[in-house]
C-alpha positions as CSV (number, residue, x, y, z in Angstrom):
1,X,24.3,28.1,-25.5
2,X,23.0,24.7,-26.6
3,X,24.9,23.0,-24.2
4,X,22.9,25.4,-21.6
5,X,20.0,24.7,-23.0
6,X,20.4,20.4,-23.2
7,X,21.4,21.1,-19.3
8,X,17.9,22.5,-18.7
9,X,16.4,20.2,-20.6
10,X,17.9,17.2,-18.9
11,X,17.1,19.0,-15.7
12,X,13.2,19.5,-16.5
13,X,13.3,15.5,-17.5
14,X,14.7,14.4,-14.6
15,X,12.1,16.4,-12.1
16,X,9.1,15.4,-14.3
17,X,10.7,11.8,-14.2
18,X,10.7,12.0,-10.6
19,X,7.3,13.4,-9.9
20,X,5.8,10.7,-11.9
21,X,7.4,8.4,-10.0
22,X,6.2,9.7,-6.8
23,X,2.8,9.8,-8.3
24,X,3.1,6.4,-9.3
25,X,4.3,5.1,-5.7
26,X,1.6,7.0,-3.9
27,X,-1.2,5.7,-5.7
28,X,0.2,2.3,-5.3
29,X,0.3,2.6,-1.5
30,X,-3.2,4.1,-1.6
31,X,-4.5,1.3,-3.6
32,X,-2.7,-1.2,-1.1
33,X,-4.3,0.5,1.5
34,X,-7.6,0.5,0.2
35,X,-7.2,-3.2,-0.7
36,X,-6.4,-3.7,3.0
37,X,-9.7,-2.1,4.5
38,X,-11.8,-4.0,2.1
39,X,-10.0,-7.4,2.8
40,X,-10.8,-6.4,6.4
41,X,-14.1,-6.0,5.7
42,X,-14.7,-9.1,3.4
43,X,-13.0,-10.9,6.5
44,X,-15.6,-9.6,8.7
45,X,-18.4,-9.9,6.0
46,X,-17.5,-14.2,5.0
47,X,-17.1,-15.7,8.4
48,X,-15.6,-19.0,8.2
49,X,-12.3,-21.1,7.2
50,X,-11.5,-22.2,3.8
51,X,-13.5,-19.2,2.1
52,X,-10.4,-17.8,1.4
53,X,-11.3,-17.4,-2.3
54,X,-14.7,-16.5,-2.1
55,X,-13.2,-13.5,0.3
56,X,-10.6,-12.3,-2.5
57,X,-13.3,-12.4,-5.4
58,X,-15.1,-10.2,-3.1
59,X,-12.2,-8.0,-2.6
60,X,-11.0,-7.9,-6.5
61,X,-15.0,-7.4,-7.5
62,X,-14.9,-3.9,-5.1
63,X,-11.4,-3.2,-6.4
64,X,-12.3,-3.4,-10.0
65,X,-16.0,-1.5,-9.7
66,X,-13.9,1.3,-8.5
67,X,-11.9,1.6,-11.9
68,X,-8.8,-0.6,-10.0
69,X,-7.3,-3.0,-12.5
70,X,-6.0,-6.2,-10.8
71,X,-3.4,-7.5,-12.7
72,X,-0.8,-10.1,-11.2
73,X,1.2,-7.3,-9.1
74,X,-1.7,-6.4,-7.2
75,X,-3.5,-10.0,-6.7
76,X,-0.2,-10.9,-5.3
77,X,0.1,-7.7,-3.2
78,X,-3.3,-8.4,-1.6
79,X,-2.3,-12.5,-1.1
80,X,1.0,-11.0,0.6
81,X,-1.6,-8.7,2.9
82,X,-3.6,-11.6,4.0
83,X,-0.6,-13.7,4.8
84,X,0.7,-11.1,7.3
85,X,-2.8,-10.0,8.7
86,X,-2.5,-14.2,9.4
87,X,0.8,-14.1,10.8
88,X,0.4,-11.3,12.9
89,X,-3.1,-12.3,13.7
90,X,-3.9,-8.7,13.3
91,X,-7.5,-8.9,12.0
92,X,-9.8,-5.8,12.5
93,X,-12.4,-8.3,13.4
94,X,-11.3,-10.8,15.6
95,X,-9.7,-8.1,17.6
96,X,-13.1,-6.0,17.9
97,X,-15.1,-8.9,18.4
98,X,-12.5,-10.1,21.2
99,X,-12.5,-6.4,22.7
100,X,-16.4,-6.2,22.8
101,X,-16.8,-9.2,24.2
102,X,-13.9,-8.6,26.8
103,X,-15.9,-5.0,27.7
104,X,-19.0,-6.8,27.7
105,X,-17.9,-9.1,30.2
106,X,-16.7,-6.8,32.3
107,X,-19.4,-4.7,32.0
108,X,-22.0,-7.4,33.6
109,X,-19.9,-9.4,35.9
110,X,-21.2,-8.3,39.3
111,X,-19.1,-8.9,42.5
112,X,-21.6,-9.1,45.3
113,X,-24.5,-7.0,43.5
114,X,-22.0,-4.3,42.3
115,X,-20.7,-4.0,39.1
116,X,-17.1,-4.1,38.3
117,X,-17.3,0.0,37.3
118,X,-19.2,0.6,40.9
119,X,-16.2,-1.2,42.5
120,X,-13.7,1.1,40.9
């Protein structure tokens, strides 16, 4: 009977031990992809090169007035986030600035008094 009972035990451990964990994982990924919006918006906010510090006090200030501790893990998380957003050149603002000035263009160019979307 006690070895039954050690089995259950063991058992109950091992799920709490793996909801935890999930817990634990899933607010880390939320947390990453909360630091990625607001790097995305501090990019958008500090316009310039060589701000790059200015841009991740911003992002560390918003992370910690929302309760976020950032301790080495995460600083380095959100410098390994900027690296590939510069890699990839995937920045939420460039892109939109790029598109709305690509639809913008297009949207006033006139061939021979008609607009590009009357020619269509």
């Amino acid at each position: 009977m006690e070895t039954f009972q050690n089995l259950i035990l063991t058992i109950i451990f091992a799920i709490l031990c793996g909801t935890l964990a999930w817990v634990v994982r899933t607010n880390k990924q939320m947390i990453l992809t909360y630091a990625e919006d607001l790097i995305q918006k501090a990019e958008s906010t500090v316009q310039g090169s060589g701000l790059g510090a200015e841009k991740k006090a911003m992002v560390v200030a918003q992370l910690e007035a929302i309760g976020v501790s950032v301790n080495s893990w995460l600083s380095t998380q959100i410098d390994a986030i900027v690296t590939a957003l510069n890699t990839k050149g995937a920045w939420l603002a460039s892109e939109a600035q790029t598109n709305a000035t690509t639809l913008i263009t297009s949207a006033t160019t006139t061939t021979e008094g008609d607009t590009v979307a009357d020619s269509k």
